[in-house]
C-alpha positions as CSV (number, residue, x, y, z in Angstrom):
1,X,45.5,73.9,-14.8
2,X,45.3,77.0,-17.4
3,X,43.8,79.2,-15.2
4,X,45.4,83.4,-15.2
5,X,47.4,83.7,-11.7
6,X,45.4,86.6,-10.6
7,X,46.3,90.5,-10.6
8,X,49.5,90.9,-12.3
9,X,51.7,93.2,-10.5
10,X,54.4,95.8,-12.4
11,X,57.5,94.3,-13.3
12,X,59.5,96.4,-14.8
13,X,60.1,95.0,-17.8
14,X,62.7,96.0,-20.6
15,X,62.6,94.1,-23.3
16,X,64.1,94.7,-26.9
17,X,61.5,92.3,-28.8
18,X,57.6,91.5,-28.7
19,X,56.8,88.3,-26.5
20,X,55.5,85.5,-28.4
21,X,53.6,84.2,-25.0
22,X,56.0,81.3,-25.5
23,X,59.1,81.7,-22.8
24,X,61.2,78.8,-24.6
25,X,61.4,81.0,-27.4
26,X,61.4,84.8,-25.9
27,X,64.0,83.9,-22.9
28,X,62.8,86.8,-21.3
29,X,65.1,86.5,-18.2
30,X,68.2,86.5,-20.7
31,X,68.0,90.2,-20.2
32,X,69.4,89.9,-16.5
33,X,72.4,88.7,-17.8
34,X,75.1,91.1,-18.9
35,X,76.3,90.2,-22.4
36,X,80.2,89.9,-21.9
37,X,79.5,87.4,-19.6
38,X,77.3,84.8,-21.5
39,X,79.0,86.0,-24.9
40,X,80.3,83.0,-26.5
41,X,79.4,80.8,-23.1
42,X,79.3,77.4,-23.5
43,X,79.7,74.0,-21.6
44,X,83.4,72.5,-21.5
45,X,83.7,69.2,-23.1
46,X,86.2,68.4,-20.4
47,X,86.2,65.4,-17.4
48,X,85.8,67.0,-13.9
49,X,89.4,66.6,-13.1
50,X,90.4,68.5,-16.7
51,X,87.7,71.3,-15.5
52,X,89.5,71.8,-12.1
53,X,92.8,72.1,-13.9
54,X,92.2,74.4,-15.8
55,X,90.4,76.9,-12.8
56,X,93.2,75.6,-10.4
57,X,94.5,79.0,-9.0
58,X,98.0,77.1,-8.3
59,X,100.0,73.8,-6.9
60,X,100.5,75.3,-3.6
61,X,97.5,77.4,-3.2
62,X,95.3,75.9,-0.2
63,X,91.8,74.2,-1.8
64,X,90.4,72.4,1.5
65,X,90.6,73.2,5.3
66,X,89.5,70.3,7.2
67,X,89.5,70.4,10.8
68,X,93.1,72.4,11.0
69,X,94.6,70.8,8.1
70,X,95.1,72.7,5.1
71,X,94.9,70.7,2.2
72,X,96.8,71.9,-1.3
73,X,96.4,71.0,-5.4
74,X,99.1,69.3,-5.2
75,X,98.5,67.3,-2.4
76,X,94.7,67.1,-3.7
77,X,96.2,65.5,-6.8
78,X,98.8,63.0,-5.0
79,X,95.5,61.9,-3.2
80,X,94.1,61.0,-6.1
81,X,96.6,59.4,-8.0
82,X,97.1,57.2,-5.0
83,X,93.4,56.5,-4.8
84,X,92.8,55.5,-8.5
85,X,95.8,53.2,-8.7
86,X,94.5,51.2,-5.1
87,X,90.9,51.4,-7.2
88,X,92.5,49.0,-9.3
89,X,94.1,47.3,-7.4
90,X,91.1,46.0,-5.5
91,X,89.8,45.3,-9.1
92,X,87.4,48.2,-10.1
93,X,87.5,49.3,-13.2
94,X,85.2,50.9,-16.5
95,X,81.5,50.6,-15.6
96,X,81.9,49.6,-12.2
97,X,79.7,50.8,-9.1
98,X,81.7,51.7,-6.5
99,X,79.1,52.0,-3.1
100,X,80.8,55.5,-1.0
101,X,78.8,55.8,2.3
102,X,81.3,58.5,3.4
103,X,80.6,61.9,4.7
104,X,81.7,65.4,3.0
105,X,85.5,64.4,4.3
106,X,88.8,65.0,1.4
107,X,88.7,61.6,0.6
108,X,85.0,61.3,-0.9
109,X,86.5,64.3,-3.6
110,X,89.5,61.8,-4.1
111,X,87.4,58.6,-4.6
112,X,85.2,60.7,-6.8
113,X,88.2,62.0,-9.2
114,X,89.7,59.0,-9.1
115,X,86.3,57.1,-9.8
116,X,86.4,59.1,-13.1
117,X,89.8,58.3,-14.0
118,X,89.4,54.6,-13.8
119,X,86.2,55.1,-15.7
120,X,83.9,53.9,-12.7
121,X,81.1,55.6,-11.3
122,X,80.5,56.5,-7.0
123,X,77.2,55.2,-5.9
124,X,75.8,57.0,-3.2
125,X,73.0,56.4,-1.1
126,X,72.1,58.0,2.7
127,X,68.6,55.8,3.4
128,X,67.9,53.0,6.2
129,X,70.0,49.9,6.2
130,X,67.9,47.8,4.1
131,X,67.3,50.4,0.8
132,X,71.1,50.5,1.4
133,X,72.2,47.1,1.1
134,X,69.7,47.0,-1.7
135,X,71.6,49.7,-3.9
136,X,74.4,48.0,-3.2
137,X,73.2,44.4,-4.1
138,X,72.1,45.9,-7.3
139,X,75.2,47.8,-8.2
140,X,77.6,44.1,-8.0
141,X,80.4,45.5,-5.7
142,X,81.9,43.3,-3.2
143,X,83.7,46.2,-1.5
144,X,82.2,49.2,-0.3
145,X,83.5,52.2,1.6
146,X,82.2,53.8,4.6
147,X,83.5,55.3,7.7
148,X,85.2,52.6,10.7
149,X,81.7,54.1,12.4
150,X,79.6,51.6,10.6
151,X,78.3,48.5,13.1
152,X,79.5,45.2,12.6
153,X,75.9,44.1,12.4
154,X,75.5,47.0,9.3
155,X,79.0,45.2,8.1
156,X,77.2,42.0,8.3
157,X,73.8,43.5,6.1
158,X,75.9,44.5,3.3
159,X,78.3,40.9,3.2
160,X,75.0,38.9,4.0
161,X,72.0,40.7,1.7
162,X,74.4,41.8,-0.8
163,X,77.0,39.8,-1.5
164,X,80.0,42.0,0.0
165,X,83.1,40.9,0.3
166,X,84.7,43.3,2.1
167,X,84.9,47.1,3.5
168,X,87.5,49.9,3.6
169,X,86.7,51.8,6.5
170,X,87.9,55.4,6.8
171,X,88.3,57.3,10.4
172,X,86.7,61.0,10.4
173,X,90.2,61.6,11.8
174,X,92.8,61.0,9.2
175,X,93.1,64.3,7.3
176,X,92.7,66.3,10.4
177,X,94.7,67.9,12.9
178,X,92.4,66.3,16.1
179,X,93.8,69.0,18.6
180,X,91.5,71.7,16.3
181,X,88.2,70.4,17.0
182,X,85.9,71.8,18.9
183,X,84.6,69.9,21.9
184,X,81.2,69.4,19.9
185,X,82.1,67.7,16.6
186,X,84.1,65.3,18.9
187,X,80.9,64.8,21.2
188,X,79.3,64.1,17.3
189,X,81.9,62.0,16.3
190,X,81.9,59.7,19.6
191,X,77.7,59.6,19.2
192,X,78.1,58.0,15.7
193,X,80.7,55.0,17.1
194,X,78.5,51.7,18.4
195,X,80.1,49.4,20.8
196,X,80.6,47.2,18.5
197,X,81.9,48.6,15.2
198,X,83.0,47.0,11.8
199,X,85.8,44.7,12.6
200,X,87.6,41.3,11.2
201,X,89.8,40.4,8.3
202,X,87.1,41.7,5.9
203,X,87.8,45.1,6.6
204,X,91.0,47.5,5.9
205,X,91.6,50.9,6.6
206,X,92.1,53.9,4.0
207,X,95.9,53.8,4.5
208,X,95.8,50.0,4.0
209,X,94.0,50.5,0.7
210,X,95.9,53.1,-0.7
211,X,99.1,50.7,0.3
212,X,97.3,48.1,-2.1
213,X,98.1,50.6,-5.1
214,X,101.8,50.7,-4.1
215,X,103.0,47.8,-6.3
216,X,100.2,47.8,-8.5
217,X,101.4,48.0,-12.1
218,X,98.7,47.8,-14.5
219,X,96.8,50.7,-16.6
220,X,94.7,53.0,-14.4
221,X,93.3,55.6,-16.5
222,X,90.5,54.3,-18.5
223,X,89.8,56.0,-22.2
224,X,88.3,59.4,-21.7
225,X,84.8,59.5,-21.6
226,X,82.7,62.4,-20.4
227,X,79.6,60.8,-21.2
228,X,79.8,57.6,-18.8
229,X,77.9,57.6,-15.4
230,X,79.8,59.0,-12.8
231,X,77.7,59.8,-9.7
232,X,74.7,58.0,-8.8
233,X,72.8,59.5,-5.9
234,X,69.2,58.7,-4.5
235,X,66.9,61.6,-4.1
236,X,65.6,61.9,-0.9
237,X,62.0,60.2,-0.4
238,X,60.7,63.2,1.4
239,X,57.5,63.1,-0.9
240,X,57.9,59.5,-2.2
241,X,59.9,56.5,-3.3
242,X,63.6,57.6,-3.7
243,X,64.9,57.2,-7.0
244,X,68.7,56.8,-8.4
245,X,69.7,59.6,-10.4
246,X,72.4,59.1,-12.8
247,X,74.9,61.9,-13.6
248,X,78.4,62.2,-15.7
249,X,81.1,64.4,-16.4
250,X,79.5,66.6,-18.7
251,X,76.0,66.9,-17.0
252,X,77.8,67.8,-13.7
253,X,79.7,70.5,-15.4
254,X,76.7,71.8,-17.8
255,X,75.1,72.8,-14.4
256,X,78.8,73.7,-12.3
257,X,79.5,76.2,-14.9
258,X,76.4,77.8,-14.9
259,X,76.9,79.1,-11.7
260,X,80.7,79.3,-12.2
261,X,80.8,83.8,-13.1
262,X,80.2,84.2,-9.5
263,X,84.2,82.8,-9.1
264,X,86.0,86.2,-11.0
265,X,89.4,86.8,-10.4
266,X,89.8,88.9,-7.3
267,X,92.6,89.9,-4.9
268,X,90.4,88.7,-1.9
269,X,89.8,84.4,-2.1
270,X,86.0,83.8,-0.4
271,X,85.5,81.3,2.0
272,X,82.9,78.7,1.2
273,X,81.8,76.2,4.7
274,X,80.1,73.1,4.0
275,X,78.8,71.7,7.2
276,X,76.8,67.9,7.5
277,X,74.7,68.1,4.1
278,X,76.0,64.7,2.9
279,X,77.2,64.2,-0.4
280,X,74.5,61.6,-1.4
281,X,73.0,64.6,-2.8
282,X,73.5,66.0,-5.9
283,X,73.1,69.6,-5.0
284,X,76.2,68.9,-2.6
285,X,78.2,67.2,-4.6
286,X,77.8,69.6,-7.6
287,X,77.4,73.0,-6.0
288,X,78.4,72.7,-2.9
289,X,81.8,70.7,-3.1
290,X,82.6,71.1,-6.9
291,X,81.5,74.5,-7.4
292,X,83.5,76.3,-5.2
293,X,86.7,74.2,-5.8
294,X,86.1,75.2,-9.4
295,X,85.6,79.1,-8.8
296,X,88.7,79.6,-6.5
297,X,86.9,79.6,-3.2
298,X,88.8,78.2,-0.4
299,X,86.5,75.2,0.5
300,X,85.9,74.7,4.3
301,X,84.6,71.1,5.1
302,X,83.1,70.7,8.5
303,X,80.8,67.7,8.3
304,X,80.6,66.4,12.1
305,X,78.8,68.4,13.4
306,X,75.3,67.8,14.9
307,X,72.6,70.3,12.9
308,X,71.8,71.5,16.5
309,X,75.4,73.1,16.6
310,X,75.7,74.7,13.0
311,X,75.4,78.2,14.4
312,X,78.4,77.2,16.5
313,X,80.7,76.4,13.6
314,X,78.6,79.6,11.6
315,X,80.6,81.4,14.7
316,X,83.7,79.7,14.8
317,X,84.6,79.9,10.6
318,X,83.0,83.3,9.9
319,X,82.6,81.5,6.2
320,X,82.1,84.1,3.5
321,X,79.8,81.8,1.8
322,X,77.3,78.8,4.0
323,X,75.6,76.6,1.6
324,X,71.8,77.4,3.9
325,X,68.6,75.0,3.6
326,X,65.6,75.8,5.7
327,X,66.7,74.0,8.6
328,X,70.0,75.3,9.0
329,X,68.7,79.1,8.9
330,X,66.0,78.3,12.0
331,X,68.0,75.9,14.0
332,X,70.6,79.3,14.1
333,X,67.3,81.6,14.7
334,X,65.9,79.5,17.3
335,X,69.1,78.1,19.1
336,X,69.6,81.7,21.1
337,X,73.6,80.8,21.2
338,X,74.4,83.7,18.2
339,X,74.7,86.9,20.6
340,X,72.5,90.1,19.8
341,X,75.9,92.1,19.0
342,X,77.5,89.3,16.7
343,X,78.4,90.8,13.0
344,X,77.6,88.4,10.3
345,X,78.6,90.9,7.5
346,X,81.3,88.0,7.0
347,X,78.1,85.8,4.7
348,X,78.1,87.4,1.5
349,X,75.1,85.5,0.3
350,X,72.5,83.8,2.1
351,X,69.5,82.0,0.8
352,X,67.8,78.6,1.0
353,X,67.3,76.1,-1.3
354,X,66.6,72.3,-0.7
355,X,62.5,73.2,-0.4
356,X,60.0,75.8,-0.9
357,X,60.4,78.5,1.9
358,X,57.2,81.0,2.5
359,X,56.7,84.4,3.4
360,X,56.5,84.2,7.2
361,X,60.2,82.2,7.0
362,X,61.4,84.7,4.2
363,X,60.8,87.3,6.9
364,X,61.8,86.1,10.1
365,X,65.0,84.9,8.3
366,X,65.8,88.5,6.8
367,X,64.7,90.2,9.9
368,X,67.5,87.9,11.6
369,X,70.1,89.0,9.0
370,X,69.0,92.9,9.3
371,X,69.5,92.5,12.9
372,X,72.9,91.1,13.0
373,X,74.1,93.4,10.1
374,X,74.6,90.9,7.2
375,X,74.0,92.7,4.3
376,X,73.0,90.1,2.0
377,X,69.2,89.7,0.5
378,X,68.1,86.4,1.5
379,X,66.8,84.8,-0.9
380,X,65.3,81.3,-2.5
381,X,66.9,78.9,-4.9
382,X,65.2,76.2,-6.6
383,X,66.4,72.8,-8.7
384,X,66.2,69.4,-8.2
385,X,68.3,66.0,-7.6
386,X,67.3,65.7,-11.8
387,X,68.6,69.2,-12.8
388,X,72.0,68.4,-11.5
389,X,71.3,70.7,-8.8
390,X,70.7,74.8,-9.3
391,X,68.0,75.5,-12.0
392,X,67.3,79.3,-11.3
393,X,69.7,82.2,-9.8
394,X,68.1,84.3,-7.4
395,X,67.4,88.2,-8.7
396,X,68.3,90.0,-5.6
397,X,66.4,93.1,-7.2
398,X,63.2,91.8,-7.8
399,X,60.7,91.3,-4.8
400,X,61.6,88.0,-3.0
401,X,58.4,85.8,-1.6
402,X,55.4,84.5,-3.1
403,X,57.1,81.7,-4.6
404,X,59.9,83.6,-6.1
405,X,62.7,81.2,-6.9
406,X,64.1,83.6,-9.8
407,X,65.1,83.0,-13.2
408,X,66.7,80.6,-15.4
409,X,70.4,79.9,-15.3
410,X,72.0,81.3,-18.5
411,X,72.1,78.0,-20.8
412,X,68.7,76.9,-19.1
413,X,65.6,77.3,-21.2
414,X,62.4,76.7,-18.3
415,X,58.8,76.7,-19.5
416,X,55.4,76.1,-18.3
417,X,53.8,73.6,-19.6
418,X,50.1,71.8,-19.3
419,X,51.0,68.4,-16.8
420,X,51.6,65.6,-18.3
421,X,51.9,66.8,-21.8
422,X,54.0,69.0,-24.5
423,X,51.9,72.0,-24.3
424,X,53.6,75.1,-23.3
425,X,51.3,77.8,-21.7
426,X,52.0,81.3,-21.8
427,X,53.2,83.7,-19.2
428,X,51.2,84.1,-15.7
429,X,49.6,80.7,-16.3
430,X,50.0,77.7,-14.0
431,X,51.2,74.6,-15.1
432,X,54.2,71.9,-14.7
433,X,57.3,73.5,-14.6
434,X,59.9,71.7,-17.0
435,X,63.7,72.8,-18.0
436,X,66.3,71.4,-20.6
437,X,69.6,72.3,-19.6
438,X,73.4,70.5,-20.3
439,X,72.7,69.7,-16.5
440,X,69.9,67.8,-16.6
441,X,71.1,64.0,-15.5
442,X,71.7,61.2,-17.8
443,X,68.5,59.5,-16.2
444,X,67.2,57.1,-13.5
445,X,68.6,53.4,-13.4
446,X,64.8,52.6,-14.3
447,X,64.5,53.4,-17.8
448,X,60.4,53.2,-18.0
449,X,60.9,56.4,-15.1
450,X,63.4,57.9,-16.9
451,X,60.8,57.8,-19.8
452,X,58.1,59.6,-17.5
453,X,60.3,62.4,-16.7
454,X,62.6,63.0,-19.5
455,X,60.7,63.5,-22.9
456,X,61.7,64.7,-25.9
457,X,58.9,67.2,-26.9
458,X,58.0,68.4,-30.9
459,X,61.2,71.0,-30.7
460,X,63.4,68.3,-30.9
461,X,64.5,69.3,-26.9
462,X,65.1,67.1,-24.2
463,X,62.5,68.4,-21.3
464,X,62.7,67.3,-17.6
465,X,59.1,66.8,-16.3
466,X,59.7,68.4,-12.5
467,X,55.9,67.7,-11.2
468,X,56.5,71.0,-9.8
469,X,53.5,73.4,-9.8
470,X,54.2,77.4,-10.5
471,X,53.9,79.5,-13.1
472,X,57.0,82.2,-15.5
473,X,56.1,86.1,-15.3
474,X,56.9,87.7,-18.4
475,X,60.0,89.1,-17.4
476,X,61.5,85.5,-17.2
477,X,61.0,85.1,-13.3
478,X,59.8,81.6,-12.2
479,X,57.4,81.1,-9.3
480,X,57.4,77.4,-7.8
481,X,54.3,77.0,-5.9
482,X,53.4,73.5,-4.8
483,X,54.6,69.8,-5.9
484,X,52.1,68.2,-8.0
485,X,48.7,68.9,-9.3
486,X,45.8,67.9,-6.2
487,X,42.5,69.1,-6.5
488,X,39.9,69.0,-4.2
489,X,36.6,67.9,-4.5
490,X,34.3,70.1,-5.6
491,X,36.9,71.9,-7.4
492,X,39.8,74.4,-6.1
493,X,44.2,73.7,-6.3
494,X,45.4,73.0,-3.2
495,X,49.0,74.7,-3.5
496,X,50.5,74.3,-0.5
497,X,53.3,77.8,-0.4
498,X,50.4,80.3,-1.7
499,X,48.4,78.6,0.8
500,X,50.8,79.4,3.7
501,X,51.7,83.0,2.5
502,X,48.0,83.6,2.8
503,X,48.6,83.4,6.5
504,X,52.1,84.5,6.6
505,X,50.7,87.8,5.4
506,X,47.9,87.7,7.1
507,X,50.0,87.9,10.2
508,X,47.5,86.1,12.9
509,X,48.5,86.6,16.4
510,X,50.2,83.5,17.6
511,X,51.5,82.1,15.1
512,X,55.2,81.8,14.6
513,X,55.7,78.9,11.6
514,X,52.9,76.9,9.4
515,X,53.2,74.8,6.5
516,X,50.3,72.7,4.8
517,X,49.9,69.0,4.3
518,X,47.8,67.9,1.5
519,X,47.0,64.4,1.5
520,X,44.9,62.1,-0.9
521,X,41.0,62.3,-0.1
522,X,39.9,59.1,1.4
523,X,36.4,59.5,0.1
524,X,36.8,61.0,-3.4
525,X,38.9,59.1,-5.3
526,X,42.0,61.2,-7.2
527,X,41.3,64.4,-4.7
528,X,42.9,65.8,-2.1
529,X,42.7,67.3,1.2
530,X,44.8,69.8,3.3
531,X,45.8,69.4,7.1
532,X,47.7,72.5,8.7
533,X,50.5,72.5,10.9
534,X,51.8,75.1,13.1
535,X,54.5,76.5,15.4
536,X,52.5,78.3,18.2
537,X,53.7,81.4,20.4
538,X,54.0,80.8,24.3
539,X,50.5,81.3,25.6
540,X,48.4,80.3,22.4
541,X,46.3,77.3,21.7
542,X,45.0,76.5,18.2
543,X,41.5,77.5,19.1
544,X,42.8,81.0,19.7
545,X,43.7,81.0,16.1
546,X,41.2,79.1,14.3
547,X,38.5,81.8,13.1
548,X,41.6,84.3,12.1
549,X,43.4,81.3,10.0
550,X,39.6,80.5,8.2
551,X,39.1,83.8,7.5
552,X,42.6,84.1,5.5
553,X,41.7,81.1,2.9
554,X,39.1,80.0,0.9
555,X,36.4,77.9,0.9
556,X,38.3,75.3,-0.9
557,X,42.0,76.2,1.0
558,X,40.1,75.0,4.8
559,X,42.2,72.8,6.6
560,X,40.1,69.2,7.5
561,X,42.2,70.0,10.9
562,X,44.9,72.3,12.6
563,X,47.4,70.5,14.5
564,X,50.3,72.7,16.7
565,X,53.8,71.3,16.9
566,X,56.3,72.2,19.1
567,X,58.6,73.0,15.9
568,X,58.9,71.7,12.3
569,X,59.5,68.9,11.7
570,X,62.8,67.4,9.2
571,X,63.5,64.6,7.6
572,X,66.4,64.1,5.0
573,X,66.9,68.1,5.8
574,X,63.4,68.5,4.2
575,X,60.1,69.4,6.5
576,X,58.6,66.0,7.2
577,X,55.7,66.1,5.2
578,X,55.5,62.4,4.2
579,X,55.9,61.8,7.6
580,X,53.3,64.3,9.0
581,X,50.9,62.3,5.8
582,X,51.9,58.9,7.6
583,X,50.5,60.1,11.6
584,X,47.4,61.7,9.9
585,X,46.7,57.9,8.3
586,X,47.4,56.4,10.8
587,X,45.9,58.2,13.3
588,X,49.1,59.2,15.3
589,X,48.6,63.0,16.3
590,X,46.6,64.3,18.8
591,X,44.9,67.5,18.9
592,X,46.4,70.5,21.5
């Protein structure tokens, strides 16, 4: 893993000081940053409702739309008071769980505020029914919230497999004005309904519960403490077990006011859309919801909506800002509903994060852009569930591609470091990528994992272990390459996004998407293999592109097999690799 990446390529470097070779101690990419605006930056020592406060632009100033309904501070605030008090009056209190299966509607940002004031901590999770009910059963609530969606026979999991005693169920309805939706997000909505939904004297609705907190007459605010869990989410288990990642006050704002510059005072307010990401992530919760809300963007919520109609509401808001990942950016490519002549000037910024994105996407997604006059670079954004969400800010200047994710936030020291251990490696060397940062979460609710990925190295610094493959250039710009270290047998790395730009700029005839698969070697025990998918032009076969994709890669890079899909395949918003692992095992696909 200390091999040179190969030709190095002119960076334009600047600096004022010699390079050690150690980027923990140069911060190379500390030189992006303009000093009167990291002069004297620091994190807040403040809870997430005293950090909103103090950025709140004013009472009466709008800070959600949802569905027609504006939503203001004030009212924001009433809905929270109202929440916290009916919290304890259903008796939560410090150190409780309190299980949220609710999508990004107003009233998850009330529970969550008022979670914090009554010194409890939102437990979200967005897996099947049975990893569900097991959070839950592991978290000792006997009341959950969800939406009046959820099946009496899901009702009956949770009561039955985890002790619940009851449910308030919220409709997708109550904070909006139902004659503004679009025909579509109430074709969503009636899709998600079963015929025989959550019912019985074991259930209430929001109103109901926030009519529990009217006489309620004991202390609600618990003593301040930014330092107590807050927000539990699972990561996803697109490449393996999910795991529950712990955050609080502080780590949420050490990585929130990071990114918090981009929110300067300006006459003009930017619009900021969040469509059906659900906030069982992190990065949603924490960029996407928080951030904006923070920075004195008017914060659109739109979260019924089926991903195949995102380019409609794209349309239909014109958002300023549209929180992209992967799949978002080619269902709106592919659909064909966004006319040749529509302006998308309106997005400011586009980029994706969620997952690695490689050349051929970078470019088909730009080309889109270009073509529709938006005049933003798009770009890729890297972090992790673990990081609190962001760890990198993209540098629009620099070259974007190759596994270009940019470069550290300002208070975030990244390194390279040899897997598994406390050896940092110099610059243009590939190795683990690992960060400290005030974001980085509290931990896992394991604490042997916790152990495995947080360690506290010789510098007295608290490093996150990503498992993330790439290496730093010496101007401070990260490259994330591939998840995990996989060799092959008889030696070579199989890194799955250098792999794939190796055909993305190759450009073979026929092919219009790819992305590798590495799996473990069933006949060489701790190796690994690589299977290729692709996204094949009308008329071609995978025979027509076999010879041109072998001629790309190296010996060590060839594919055991090609398969062609019709498109890529998503799971948890993520391409499906574990899933594409699972029908190679088990024998599922087919050749075409």
């Amino acid at each position: 893993m200390d091999n040179k990446v190969g030709l190095k390529k002119e960076r334009g470097i600047h600096m004022n000081k010699t390079l050690t070779g150690k980027p923990s101690v140069d911060r190379p990419w500390m030189q992006y940053y303009p000093p009167q605006m990291i002069e004297g930056l620091s994190i807040p020592e403040q809870t997430v409702a005293e950090y909103l406060e103090e950025r709140c632009p004013g009472s009466d100033v709008v800070a959600m739309h949802y569905y027609g309904t504006d939503i203001t501070w004030k009212e924001l605030n009433e809905q929270v008071d109202k929440t916290a008090r009916a919290l304890r009056a259903l008796g939560f209190g410090e150190g409780d769980q309190i299980p949220t299966f609710l999508r990004s509607v107003p009233e998850f940002l009330y529970l969550l505020l008022a979670a914090e004031r009554i010194g409890a901590s939102l437990l979200c999770r967005d897996n099947t029914i049975e990893e569900n009910v097991d959070a839950v059963k592991k978290s000792g609530a006997k009341i959950i919230f969800a939406h009046d969606f959820l099946s009496h026979d899901d009702l009956n999991a949770y009561r039955n497999g985890a002790g619940v005693h009851g449910a308030v169920l919220l409709s997708p309805l109550r904070s909006a004005d139902r004659t503004q939706m679009p025909d579509y997000c109430w074709d969503y909505m009636d899709s998600l309904y079963s015929d025989y939904p959550a019912y019985g004297p074991c259930t209430m609705s929001w109103d109901a519960f926030l009519h529990q907190g009217d006489g309620f007459t004991g202390t609600v605010e618990a003593p301040r403490d930014i330092d107590r869990p807050l927000f539990r989410a699972y990561t996803s288990g697109s490449t393996g077990p999910s795991k529950q990642v712990i955050h609080s006050a502080h780590t949420m704002i050490g990585n929130m006011h990071q990114m918090n510059f981009y929110g300067g005072a300006s006459d003009f307010r930017p619009t900021w859309m969040v469509t059906l990401l659900p906030p069982t992530l992190v990065a949603v919760v924490v960029a996407m919801l928080l951030m904006p809300l923070a920075s004195n963007k008017l914060l659109i919520l739109s979260p019924f909506v089926d991903v195949n109609d995102v380019d409609l509401e794209l349309m239909r808001y014109r958002p300023n800002a549209w929180p992209l990942i992967p799949m978002f950016i080619e269902i709106v490519m592919r659909n064909g509903r966004v006319p040749d002549d529509y302006d998308m000037s309106h997005l400011f910024a586009a980029g994706a994060g969620c997952e690695a994105y490689n050349n051929n996407q970078l470019k088909r997604a730009q080309k889109f852009l270009n073509d529709h006059n938006c005049k933003a670079r798009f770009t890729t954004g890297y972090g992790c569930s673990e990081a609190g969400s962001n760890m990198t800010l993209p540098m629009t200047p620099h070259p974007i591609g190759n596994g270009n994710v940019g470069v550290p936030m300002p208070l975030t020291v990244i390194s390279i470091f040899k897997p598994g251990t406390e050896e940092e490696l110099t610059y243009n060397t590939m190795g683990e990528i690992c960060q400290c940062s005030p974001g980085t979460m509290m931990g896992y609710d394991d604490p042997k994992a916790t152990a495995k990925a947080i360690k506290v190295h010789s510098d007295g610094k608290r490093w996150l272990h990503t498992g993330d493959i790439g290496y730093m250039a010496e101007d401070g710009t990260i490259y994330a390459l591939t998840r995990g270290s996989a060799q092959r047998y008889g030696g070579g790395e199989l890194m799955t996004l250098p792999m794939e730009n190796r055909l993305a700029d190759a450009n073979i005839p026929g092919i219009d998407d790819e992305f590798f698969v590495i799996i473990q070697d069933p006949e060489h025990h701790h190796c690994f293999v690589p299977y290729l998918f692709v996204v094949l032009e009308d008329g071609y076969t995978v025979d027509d592109i076999r010879e041109k994709v072998a001629a790309c890669l190296e010996d060590y890079m060839q594919p055991v097999e090609i398969y062609a899909l019709p498109e890529r395949p998503f799971f948890h918003f993520k391409t499906n690799r574990i899933g594409m692992v699972k029908a190679i095992c088990e024998g599922t696909l087919g050749k075409k």
